[in-house]
C-alpha positions as CSV (number, residue, x, y, z in Angstrom):
1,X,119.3,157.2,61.6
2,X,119.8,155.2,65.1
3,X,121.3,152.3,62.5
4,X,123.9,153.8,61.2
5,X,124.4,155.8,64.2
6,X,125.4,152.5,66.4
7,X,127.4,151.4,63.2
8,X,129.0,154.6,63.8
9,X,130.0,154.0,67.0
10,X,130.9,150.5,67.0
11,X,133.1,151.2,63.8
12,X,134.8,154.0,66.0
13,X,135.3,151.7,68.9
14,X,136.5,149.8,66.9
15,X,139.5,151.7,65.0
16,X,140.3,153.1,68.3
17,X,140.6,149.4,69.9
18,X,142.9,148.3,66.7
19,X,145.0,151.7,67.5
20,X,145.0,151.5,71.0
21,X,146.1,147.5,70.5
22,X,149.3,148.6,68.4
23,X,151.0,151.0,71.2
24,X,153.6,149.9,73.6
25,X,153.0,149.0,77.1
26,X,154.9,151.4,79.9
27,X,155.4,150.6,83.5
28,X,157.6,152.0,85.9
29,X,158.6,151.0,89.3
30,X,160.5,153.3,92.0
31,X,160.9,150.9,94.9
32,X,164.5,149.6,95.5
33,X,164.5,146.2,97.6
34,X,167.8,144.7,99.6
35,X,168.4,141.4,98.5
36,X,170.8,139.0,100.7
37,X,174.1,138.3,99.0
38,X,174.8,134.6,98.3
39,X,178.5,133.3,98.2
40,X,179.3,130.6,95.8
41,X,182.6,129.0,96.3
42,X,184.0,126.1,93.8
43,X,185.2,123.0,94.6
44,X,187.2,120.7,92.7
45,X,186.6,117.4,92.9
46,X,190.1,115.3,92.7
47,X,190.3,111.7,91.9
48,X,192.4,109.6,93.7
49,X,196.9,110.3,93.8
50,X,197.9,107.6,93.6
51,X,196.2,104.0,92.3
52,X,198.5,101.2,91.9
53,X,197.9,97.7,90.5
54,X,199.3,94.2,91.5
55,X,197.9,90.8,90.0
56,X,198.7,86.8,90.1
57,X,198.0,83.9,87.9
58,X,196.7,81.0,88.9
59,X,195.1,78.0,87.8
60,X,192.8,75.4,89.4
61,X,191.7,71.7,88.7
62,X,188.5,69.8,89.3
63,X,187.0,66.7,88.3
64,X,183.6,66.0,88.1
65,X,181.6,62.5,86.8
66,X,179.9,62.7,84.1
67,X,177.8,59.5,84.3
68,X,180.2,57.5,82.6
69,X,184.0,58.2,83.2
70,X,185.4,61.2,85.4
71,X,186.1,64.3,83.8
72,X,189.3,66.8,84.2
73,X,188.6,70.7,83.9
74,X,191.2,73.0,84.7
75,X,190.4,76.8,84.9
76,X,192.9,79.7,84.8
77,X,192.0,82.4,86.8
78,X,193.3,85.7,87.3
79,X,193.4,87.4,90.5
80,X,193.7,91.3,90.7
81,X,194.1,94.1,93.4
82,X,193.8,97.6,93.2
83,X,195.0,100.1,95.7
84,X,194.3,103.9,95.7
85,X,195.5,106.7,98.1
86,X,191.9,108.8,99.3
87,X,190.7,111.5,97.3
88,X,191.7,115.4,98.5
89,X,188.3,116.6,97.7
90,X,186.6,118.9,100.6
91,X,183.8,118.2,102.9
92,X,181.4,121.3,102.5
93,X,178.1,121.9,103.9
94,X,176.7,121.2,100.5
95,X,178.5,117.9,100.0
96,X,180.9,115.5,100.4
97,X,182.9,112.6,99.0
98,X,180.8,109.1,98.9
99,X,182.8,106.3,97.4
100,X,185.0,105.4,95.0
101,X,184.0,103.5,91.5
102,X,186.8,100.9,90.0
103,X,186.4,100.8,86.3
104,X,188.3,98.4,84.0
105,X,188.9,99.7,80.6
106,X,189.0,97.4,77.5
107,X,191.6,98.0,74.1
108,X,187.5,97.3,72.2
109,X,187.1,100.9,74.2
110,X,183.9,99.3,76.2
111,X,184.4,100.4,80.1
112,X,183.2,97.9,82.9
113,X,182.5,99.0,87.0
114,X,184.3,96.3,88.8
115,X,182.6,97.4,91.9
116,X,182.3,100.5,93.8
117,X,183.6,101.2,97.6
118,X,182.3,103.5,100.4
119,X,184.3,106.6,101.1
120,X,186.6,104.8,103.5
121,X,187.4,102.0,100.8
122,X,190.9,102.3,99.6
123,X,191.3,98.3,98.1
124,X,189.4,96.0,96.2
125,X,190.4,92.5,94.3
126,X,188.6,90.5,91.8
127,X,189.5,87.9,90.2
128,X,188.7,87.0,86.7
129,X,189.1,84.3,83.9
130,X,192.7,85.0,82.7
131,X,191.3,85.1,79.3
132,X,190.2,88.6,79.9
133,X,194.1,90.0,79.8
134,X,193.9,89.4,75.9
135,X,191.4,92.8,76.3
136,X,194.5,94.7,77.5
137,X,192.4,95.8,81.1
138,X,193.8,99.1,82.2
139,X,192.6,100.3,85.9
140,X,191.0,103.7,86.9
141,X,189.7,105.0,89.9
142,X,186.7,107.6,90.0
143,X,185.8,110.0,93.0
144,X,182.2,109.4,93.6
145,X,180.3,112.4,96.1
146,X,177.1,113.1,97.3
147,X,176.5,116.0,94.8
148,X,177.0,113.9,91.4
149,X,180.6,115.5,90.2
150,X,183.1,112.5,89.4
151,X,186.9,112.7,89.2
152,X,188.7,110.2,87.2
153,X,192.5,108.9,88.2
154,X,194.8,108.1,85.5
155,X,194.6,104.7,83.8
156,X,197.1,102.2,85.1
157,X,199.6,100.1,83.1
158,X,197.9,97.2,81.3
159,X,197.7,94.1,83.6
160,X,199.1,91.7,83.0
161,X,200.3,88.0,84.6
């Protein structure tokens, strides 16, 4: 009888831990806490007003010997500037603007950094083989700042000689 007894019981304890299992949890909670307010603002990050383009060809000659006669080469070069007015983008507490990013963009649709300026940079030149023109560069300016949003300027007319 003290078998089936503690079969009994564990079968009981059982059933009531499967019921038990199946019925919903309930808490409550009656303390109220003051949380500080925070204040986002937004800022918009603008790119550069105005960017304007002005470019040269030019050409130069060398010679050079070979080991047997002197040889000729003439390269043809050309030689770009880019000039942007300073982005209007705020200094916050959170951030601020960093530099500026010159891009060239191709008519293949490929995009390549000429170089990148500090936040004070308003001007950069490169020059380039002139066989790059046949790519139809276009120029753009992009905002860099210290919190990772970018802002691109317009893309300038197609350079040209």
């Amino acid at each position: 009888m003290t078998g089936s007894r503690r079969t009994l019981t564990v079968l009981a304890l059982a059933i009531l831990a499967v019921v038990l299992g199946t019925l919903p949890a309930s808490a409550t909670f009656s303390r109220a806490v003051q949380l500080p307010t925070f204040t986002a603002s937004a800022v918009t990050v603008t790119p550069p007003a105005s960017v304007t383009t002005s470019g040269r060809c030019t050409t130069t000659q060398s010679s050079y010997w070979n080991g047997s006669s002197w040889v000729q080469t003439t390269q043809y070069w050309y030689d770009a500037t880019v000039n942007w007015t300073a982005s209007t983008t705020p200094t916050t507490p959170t951030g601020r603007v960093t530099g500026y990013r010159v891009m060239a963009h191709l008519n293949t649709g490929q995009s390549v950094v000429l170089g990148e300026t500090d936040a004070a940079g308003r001007t950069m030149s490169q020059r380039v083989d002139r066989a790059y023109l046949n790519y139809q560069p276009r120029v753009s300016i992009i905002t860099l700042t210290s919190y990772g949003w970018t802002a691109e300027s317009p893309r300038s007319a197609v350079l040209t000689c």
